[in-house]
N, C-alpha and C positions, 0 to 999 in steps of 0.2 A: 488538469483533469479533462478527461475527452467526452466519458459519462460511459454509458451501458457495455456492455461488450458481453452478447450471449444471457444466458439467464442467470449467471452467476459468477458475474465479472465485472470490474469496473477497468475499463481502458484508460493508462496514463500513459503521458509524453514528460521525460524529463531529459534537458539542456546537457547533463552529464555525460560524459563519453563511456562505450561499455567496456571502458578498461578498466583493469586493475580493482573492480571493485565498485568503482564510484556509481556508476546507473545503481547498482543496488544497493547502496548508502543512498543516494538520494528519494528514491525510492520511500524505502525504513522512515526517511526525515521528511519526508511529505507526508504520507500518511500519519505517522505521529502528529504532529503538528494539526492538522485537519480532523482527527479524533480528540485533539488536547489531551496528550499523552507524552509520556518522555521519550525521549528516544531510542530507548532499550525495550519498550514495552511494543517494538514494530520490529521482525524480522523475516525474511524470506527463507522459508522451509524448506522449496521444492523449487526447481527451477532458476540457478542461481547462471546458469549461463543460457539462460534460453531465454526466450521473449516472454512466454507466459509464465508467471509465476505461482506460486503458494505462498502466501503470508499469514503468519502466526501475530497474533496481536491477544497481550496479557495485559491483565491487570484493571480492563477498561470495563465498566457494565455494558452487557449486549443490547440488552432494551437503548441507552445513550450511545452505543457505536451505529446499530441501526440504525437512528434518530440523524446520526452527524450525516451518515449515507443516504440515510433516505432521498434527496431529491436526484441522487446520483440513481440510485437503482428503478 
């Protein structure tokens, strides 16, 4: 996690290469993980070959997803 990025973004760095999928599998498995969330409850919506993205995230309370971000934002 790098932290802020703009007023409605969190900037991450992930080890994956953007082939084939994987940066955005790892992506989905970072943020789940980091909300305590499974891994189907994180997916990129918008932006699946470009650098910024959109992420969809089910299942979680908002009040506790903002909680887990909070010192990120």
């Amino acid at each position: 996690m790098k932290g802020v990025y703009g007023e409605e973004a969190v900037k991450l760095s992930v080890a994956a290469p953007p082939v084939d999928g994987k940066a955005n599998a790892e992506v989905e498995r970072f943020l789940a993980g980091l909300l305590g969330l499974g891994p189907s409850a994180v997916s990129i919506v918008h932006g699946a070959t470009s650098r910024d993205k959109s992420v969809l995230v089910r299942g979680g309370d908002p009040a506790e997803i903002l909680k887990r971000l909070g010192p990120l934002l």
